[in-house]
C-alpha positions in Angstrom: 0.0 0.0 0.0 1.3 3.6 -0.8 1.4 6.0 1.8 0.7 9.7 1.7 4.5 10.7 2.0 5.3 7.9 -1.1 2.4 9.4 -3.2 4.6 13.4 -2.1 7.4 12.1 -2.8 6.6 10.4 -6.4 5.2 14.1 -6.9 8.3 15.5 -6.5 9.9 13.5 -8.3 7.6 14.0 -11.5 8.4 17.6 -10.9 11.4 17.4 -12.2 10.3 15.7 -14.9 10.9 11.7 -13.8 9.1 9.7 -16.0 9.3 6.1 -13.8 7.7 8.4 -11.4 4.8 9.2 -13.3 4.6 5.3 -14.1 4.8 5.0 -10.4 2.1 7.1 -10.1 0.1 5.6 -11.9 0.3 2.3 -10.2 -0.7 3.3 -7.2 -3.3 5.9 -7.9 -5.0 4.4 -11.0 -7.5 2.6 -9.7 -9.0 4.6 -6.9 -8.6 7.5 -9.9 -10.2 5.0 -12.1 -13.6 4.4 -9.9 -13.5 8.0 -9.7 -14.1 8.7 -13.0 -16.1 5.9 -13.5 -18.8 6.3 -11.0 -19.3 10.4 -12.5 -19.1 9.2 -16.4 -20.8 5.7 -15.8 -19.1 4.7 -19.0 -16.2 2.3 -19.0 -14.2 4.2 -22.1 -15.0 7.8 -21.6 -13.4 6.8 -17.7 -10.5 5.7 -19.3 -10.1 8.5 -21.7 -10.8 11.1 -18.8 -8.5 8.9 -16.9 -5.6 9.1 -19.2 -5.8 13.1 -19.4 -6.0 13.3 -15.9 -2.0 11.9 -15.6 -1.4 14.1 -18.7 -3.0 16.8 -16.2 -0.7 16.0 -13.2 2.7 15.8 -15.5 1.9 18.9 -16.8 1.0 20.8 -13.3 3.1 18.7 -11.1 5.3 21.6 -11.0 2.6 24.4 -9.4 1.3 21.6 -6.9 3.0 22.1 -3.8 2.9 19.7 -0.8 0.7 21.6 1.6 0.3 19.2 4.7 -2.9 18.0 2.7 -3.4 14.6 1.2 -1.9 14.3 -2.0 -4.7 11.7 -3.0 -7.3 15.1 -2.2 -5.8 16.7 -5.0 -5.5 13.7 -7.4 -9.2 12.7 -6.8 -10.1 16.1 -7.1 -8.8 16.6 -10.9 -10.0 13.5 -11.9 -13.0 14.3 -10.5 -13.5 17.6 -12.4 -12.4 16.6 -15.7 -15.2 14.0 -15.6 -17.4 16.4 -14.6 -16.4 18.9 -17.4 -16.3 15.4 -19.8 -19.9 14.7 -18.6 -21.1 18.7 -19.2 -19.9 18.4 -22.9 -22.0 15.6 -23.7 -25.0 16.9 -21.6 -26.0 18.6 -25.6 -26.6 15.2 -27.5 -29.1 13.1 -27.2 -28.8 9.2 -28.3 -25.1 9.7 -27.8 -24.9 6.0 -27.0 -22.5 3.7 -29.7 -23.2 0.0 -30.3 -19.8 -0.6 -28.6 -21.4 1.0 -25.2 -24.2 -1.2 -25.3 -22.2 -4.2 -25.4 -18.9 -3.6 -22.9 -18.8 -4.1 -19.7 -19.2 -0.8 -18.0 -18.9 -2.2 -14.4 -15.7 -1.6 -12.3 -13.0 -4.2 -11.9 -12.7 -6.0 -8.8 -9.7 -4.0 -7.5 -11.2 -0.8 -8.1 -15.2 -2.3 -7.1 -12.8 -3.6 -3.5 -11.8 0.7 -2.9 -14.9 2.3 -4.0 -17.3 -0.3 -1.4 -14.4 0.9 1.4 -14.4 4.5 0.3 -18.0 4.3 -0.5 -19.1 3.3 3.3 -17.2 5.9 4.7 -18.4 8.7 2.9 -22.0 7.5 3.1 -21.4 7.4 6.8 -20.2 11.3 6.8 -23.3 12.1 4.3 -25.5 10.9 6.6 -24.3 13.3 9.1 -25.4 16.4 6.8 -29.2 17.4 6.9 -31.4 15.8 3.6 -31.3 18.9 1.5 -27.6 19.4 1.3 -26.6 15.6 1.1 -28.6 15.6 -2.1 -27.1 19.1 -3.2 -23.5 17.8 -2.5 -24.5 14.5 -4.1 -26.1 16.5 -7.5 -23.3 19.1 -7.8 -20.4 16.3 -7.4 -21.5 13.6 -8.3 -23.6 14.5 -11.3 -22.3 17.6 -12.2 -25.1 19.8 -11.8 -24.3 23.2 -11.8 -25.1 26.0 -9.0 -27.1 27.8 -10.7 -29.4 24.6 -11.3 -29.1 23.7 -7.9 -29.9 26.9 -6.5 -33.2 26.9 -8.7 -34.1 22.5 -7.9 -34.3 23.9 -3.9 -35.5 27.4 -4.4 -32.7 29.1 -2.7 -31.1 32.1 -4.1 -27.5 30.9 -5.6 -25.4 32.4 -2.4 -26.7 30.1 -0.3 -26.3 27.1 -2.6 -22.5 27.7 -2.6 -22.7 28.3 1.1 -24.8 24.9 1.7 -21.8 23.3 -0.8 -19.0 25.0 0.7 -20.3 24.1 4.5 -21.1 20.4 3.8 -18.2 19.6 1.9 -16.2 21.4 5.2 -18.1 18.8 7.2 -17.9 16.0 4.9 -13.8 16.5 5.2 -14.3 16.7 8.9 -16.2 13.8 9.1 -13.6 11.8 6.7 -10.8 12.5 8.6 -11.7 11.7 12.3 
């Protein structure tokens, strides 16, 4: 198992431009990265796509990130998080965008990365739990979906401030929660 100071220290070492690092990386991020995009894109090969751009993503800005006392794996899970989002908002337009090929493959995780996301999964369902109805299904829309603010703000009837201060809050409590 990679620890956080590994994962920092492969970062560092992609920084100055270390390809086995990357590699390294790669190895022991992929499949928590993986699931990730996976459960937001719910399509096997757009994950992998979005997957591959996200390590493009991190050799590219490996440089600006800077080990701030935070988990390295936050920042990972993060990117890959938004780039499936942003992949999922650029399809949102079509309609019937689903090929033959997606039909037939297997869009269900493998067992390594089905074993992290059940672990992973628990825990944040336990921390969800914890927030009031309202903003568990906001956080759950917003990050999960990719909804957008504005769409939120609208779905509860709350002016969009105060959606970004129900998002801001949970997600404060929801790292909290996850790091007790």
């Amino acid at each position: 198992m990679t620890t956080t100071a590994d994962i920092e220290d492969i970062m560092a070492r992609i920084k100055l431009r270390d390809r086995q690092a990357l590699a390294a990386l790669y190895d022991a991020t992929s499949g928590k990265l993986f699931g990730v995009c996976l459960r937001v894109l719910k399509n096997r090969s757009e994950a992998e796509d979005v997957l591959h751009d996200v390590y493009v993503r991190v050799w590219e800005k490996a440089a600006p990130y800077a080990i701030t006392g935070h988990s390295p794996m936050t920042w990972l899970i993060t990117v890959a998080r938004n780039m499936a989002i942003d992949r999922l908002r650029k399809k949102r337009p079509e309609t019937g965008s689903d090929d033959a090929m997606s039909l037939v493959a297997d869009d269900g995780p493998g067992p390594e990365a089905a074993a992290i996301a059940s672990s992973e999964r628990a825990r944040i369902e336990t921390c969800m739990g914890e927030l009031e109805n309202d903003r568990a299904d906001a956080v759950r829309a917003a990050y999960l979906e990719g909804e957008t603010y504005k769409d939120l703000a609208k779905r509860f009837d709350v002016p969009l401030n105060t959606m970004r201060t129900w998002l801001r809050r949970s997600l404060m409590k929801l790292r909290d929660c996850l790091t007790r």
